[in-house]
N, C-alpha and C positions, 0 to 999 in steps of 0.2 A: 504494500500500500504506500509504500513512501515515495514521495514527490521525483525523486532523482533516477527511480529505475525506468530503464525504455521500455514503453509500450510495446508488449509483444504480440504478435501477430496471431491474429481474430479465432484461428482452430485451438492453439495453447491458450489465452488468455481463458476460453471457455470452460478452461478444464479444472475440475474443483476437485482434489485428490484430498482422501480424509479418513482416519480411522474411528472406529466408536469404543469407546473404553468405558470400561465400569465395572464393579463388585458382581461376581457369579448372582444371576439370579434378579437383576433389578430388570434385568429385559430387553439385555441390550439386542437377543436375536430373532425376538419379536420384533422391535423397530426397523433391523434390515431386510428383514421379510415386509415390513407396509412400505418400507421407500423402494423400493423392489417392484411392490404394485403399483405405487403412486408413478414410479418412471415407468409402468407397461411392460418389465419384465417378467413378471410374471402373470395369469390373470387373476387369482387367488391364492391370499398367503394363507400360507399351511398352518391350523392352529398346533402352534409346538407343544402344548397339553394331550392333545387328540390321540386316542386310541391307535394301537396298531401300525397298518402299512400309514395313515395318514399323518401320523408324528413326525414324520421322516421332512424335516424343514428342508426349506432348498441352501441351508450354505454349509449345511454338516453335511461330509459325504463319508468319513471313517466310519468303519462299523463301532466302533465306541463310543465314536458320539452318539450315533442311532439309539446305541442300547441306555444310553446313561442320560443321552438329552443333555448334554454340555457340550460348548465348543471346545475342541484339541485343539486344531491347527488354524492359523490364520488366513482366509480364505480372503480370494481379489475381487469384485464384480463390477464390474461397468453397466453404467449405463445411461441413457439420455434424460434429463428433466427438464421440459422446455429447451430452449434453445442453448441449456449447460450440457456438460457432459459428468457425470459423476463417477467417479474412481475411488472404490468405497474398499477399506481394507476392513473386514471383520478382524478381532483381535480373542484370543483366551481370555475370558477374563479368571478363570482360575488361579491362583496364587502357585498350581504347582506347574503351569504352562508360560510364567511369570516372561523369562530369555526371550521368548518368541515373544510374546509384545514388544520387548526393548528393541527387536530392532525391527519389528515393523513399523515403527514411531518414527525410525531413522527414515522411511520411503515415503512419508504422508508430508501433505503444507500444514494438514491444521488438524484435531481430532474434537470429536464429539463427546462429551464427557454425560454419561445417562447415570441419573441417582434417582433412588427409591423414595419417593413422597414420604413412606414410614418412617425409613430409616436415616434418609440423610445421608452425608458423607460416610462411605465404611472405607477399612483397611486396605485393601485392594486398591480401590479409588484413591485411594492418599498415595500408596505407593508409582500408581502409575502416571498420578497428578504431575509427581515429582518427577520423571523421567522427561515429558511435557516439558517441564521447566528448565531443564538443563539445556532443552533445544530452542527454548523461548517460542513454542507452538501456539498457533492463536487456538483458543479454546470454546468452545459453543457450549452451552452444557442445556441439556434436559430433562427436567423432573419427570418423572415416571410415576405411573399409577395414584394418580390423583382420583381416580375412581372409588380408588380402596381408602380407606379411615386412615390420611396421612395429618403430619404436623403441621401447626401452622407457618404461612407461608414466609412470615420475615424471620422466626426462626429459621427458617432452611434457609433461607437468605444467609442470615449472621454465621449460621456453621459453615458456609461454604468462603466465607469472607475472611472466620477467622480460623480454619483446620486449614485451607487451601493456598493461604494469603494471597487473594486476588481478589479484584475490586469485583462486584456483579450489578448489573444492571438488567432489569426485568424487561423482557421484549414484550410478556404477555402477565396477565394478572388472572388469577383460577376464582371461577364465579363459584362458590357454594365448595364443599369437602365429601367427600367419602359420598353415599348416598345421595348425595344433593349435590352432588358434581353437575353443572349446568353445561359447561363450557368456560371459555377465556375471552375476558378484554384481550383484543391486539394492541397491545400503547405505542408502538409504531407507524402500526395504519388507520389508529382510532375506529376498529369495528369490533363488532360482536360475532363471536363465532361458535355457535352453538354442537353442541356433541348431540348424536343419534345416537339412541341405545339399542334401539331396536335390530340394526343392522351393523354389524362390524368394522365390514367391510367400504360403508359408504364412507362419502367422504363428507363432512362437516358442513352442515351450512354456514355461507356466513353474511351479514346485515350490515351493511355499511348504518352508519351511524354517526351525525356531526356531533363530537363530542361525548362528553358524557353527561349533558344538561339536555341531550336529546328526548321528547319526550319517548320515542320509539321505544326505548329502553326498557320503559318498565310494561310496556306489552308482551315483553320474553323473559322478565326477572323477576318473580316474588319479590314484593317489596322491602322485604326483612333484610334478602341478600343484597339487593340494590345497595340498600342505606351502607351495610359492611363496605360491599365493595369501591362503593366514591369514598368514603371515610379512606378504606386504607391506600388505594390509588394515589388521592393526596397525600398521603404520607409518605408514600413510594417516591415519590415524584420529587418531594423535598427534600428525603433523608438519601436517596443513592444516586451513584453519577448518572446522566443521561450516556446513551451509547457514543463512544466517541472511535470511529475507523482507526483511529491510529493506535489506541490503546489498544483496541482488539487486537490489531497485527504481529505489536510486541508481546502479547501475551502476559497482561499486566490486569486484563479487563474482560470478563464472560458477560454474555447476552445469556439470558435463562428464562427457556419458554415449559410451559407447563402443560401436562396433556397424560392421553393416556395411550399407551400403545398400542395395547391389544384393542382396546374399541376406535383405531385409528384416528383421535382426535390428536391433536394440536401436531401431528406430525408432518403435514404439509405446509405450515407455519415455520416448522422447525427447517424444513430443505432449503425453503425461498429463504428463510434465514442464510443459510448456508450458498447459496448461488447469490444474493445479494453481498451479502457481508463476509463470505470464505475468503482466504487468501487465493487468488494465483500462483503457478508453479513457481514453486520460488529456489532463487539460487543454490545449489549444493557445492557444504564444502568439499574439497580435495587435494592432492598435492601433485605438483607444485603450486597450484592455479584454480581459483573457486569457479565453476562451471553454469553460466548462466544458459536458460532455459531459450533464449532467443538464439542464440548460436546456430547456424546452420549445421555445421556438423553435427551429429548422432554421439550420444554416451548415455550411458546407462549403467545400471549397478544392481548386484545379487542381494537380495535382501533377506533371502528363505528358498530354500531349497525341500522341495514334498520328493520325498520318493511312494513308488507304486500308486499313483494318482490313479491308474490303471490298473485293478488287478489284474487283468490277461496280458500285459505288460509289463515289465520291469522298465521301465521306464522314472526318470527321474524329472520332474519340472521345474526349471529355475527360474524363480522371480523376478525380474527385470522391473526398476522402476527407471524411467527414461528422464535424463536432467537433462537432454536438452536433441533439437533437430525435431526433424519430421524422419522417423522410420518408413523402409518399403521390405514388404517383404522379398525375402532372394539377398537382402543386403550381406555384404563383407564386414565384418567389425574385425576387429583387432583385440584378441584375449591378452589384456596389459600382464598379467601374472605369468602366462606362458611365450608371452611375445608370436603366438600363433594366429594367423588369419584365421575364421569361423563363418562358415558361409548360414545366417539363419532364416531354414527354410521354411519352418514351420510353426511359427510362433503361434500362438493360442491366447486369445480373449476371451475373459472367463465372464457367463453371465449368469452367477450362481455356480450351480455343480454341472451345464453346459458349458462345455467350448466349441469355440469356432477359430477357425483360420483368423489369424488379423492381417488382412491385408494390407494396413498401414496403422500406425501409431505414433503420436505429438510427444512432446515434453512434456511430464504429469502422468503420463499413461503408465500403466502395468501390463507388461505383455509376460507370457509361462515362456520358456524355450523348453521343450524336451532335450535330454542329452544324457551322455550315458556317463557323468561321473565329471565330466571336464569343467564345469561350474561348480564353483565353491563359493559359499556366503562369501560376501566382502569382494567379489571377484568387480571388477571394471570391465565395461566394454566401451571402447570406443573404435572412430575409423581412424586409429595409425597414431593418435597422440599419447604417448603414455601418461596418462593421467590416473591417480585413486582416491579413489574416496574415499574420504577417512570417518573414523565416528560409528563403527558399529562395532560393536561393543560383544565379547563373549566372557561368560561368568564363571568362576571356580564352582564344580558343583559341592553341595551342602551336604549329600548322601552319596555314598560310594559301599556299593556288594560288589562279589565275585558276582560271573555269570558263566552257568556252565550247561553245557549241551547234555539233554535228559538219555540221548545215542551219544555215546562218545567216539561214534564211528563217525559223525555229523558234525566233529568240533569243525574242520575244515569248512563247513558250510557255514559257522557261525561266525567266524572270523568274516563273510564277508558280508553275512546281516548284519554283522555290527556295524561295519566300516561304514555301511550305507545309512545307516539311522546317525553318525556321527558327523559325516557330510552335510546333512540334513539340519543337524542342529540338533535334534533331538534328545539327546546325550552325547555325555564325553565317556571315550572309551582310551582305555591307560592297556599299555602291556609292559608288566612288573617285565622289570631286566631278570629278576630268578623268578622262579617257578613258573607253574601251567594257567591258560585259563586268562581272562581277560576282568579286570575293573569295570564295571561301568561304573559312571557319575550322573546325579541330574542334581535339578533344583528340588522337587518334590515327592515326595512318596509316590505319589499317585503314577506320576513317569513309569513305574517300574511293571505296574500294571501294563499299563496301555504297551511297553516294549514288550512284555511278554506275550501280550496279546495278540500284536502288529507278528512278531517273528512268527508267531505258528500261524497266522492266520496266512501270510505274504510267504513264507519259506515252509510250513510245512515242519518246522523243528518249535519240539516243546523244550523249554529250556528253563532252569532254576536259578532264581536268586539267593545267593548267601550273603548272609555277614561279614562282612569285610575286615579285616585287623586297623585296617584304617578310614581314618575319619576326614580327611580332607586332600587337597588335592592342590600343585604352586608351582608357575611355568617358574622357570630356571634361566637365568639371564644374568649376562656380565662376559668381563676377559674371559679367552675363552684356557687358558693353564687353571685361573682360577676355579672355573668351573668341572673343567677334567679332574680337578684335584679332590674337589665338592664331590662328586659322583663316584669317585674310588671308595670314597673314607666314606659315605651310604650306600655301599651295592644294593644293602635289602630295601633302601627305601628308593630306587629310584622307577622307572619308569617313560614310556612315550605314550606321546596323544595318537589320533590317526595320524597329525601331518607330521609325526616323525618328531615332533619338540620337546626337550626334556624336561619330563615331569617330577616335582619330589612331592612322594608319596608322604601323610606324616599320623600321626594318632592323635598326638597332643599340640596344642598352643604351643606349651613347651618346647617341643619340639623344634618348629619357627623363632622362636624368640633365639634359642640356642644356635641355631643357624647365623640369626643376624650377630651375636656378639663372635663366634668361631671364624665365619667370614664373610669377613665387613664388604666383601668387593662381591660377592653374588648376592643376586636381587632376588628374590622369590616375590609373584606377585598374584594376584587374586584375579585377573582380568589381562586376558592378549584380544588386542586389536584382532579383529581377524583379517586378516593378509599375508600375505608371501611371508 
């Protein structure tokens, strides 16, 4: 939004690239199923409660999300709203799929922040607030389930002002609560926009209306709620900022519309929110050189890597979000990591758990490439410049078991299921320098599940988690005598990742602290860039 960047040309500035974040469970995969229908991709959003074959939402495609109704993996979809184009990244919101938001935050301009009317700011939210924040994202946020018996509304206000510290500003104000949910003032557009209960699916009427001294008003408002809502209106109006563009951009200032998702109210409110007031593709950094979106050359960058998107395929799909050019397909990019030309033939635009061919793709866009392993998060592409992008971020995991093949005539296989869910992101997989058998690492318990589940499901091999002797996990860095020296005097603790990097395995804190006073010159550290 700032006054000094060029205007960029009418296909990219269109394009409004955005994730939605929020605490397991406030709803945030019902909302991408209504703006899904509201842009015509779909023509009925699936109630993700619903019995049976009918549960099966369209942006879970893992059989574990089917069976559990949560989102795993972070899914891409396009698609048009009016004359925008939206590039909508779903995110996990579970705390134990936590890595894969971090860097799908890295490919978005701006993210939609969805909280529970009930509940308000929870744990999740705060944590992924903060991630947000580190990138300075402009932030949109959405009160959910204002249908159901939630708080009131300058409470939610004041929690989000003072757990999140950022200013908010109300786009829309909630007529009546829980049962007596009417609809919302637009304080934007100064109308009344009324919720149907009757129908779901419909979409909101809404009454234009001069002001709120309109008499119109109280022909669609119980008088009791009426009087509430000019009383606190005015109060809104005096006590919080008005929305100001440039505040939202820096990410210092949320717009907070209120509605309810599953009866698709306030959600088309919330979009034109977002095509009105989202950011444009905006610059990404890298090195040597920050890569602006107007650029006619082509670059782009891996942000998630899915394998077996396909199961009758082993197939691996790499995320590509695009910082800048107009892509064609058939084009030649230049693999900056392996200094390899890459002819990409067949890129895939995802609409939901449908692909299709992308025949071309802007700056903003997220296009899948298939490929069998040559793509690795963090990777670059561009045509011939070596450029990278820097800023995504891979974490020490928090839980480390052995993992062992249930046939240990099948270890051989598992070495290379592992390798592929490590690729992926999905875990870190360590191979101790002594003994048999492989580490895995995640962030969450629940990971160990879903790995278990993917390898028999995808490979066919049922495999056991054990207890591990150790408890954490710290790349290894410094001169490299220093380090050769380090890894003699630990044989039993040391270790590699996939990409070959040396790992020190440890039990205790102690452990680490003893390292740092033994030797001062190797760095052991919680977090590698991921790159070459």
């Amino acid at each position: 939004m700032l006054d000094n960047r060029p205007t960029l040309p009418p296909e990219i500035a269109r394009r409004r690239t955005f994730a939605i974040i929020s605490h397991p469970d406030a709803g945030k995969t019902t909302l991408t199923e209504k703006f899904l229908l509201y842009g015509g991709a779909i023509q009925m959003a699936g109630q993700v409660r619903a019995k049976g074959e009918a549960r099966r939402t369209r942006s879970d495609f893992m059989q574990m999300e089917k069976d559990r109704g949560i989102s795993v993996s972070a899914s891409a979809m396009s698609f048009d709203y009016g004359k925008f184009r939206f590039n909508l990244v779903d995110t996990p919101g579970h705390s134990d799929f936590s890595e894969d938001t971090y860097r799908t935050l890295t490919a978005v301009d701006a993210a939609v922040m969805v909280i529970d009317g009930a509940k308000g700011v929870e744990s999740q939210t705060q944590k992924l607030f903060e991630v947000c924040r580190l990138r300075d994202l402009p932030i949109l946020t959405f009160c959910n389930k204002m249908d159901r018996e939630s708080r009131d509304t300058f409470e939610i206000i004041d929690e989000i002002q003072e757990m999140l510290a950022i200013d908010v500003t109300p786009a829309s104000w909630p007529i009546g609560v829980g049962r007596d949910f009417l609809g919302c003032y637009d304080m934007i557009h100064n109308r009344l926009e009324l919720m149907d209960r009757a129908d779901r699916n419909k979409v909101a009427e809404s009454i234009k209306i001069n002001g709120l001294d309109d008499p119109k008003l109280a022909e669609h408002v119980p008088a009791d709620l009426l009087e509430k809502l000019l009383e606190e209106v005015e109060m809104a109006r005096e006590l919080l900022p008005p929305l100001d563009a440039q505040a939202l951009s820096e990410g210092t200032l949320t717009p907070i519309w209120f509605g309810s998702a599953i009866n698709s109210f306030g959600v088309k409110e919330l979009m034109d929110g977002i095509a009105e007031y989202g950011p444009e593709p905006q610059p990404q950094s890298a090195e040597p050189r920050q890569i602006s979106p107007e650029e006619t050359k082509v670059s782009g960058f891996v942000f998630k890597v899915q394998a077996n998107m396909d199961p009758k395929h082993r197939d691996r799909v790499a995320f590509l979000r695009l910082a800048s050019g107009h892509f064609q397909r058939g084009m030649k990019l230049t693999h900056v990591r392996t200094k390899k030309p890459m002819a990409v033939s067949s890129p895939v635009l995802f609409l939901a758990s449908d692909r299709e061919l992308a025949e071309e793709a802007w700056a903003g866009d997220i296009i899948g490439i298939p490929n069998h392993g040559q793509l690795r998060i963090g990777d670059t592409l561009t045509e011939g410049e070596a450029l990278k992008v820097t800023g995504i971020p891979s974490f020490a995991p928090e839980l480390l078991q052995n993992c062992r093949a249930g046939d240990p005539l099948k270890a051989k296989h598992l070495d290379k299921a592992l390798m592929q869910f490590a690729e992926e992101g999905a875990a870190k997989v360590f191979k101790p320098t002594f003994g048999s058998g492989f580490i895995v690492g995640v962030v969450g318990q629940l990971q160990f599940e879903v790995l278990a589940s993917r390898i028999e499901l995808e490979y066919g091999l049922p495999v056991r988690f054990e207890a591990s002797q150790f408890t954490s996990a710290r790349w290894v860095s410094g001169p490299k005598e220093a380090v050769e020296k380090f890894a003699a005097a630990n044989k039993q603790h040391m270790g590699e990742d996939n990409d070959g990097d040396l790992v020190y395995l440890t039990r205790l804190q102690w452990d680490i602290d003893r390292v740092k006073r033994d030797y001062p010159d190797v760095r052991l550290t919680a977090t590698k860039e991921m790159m070459v």
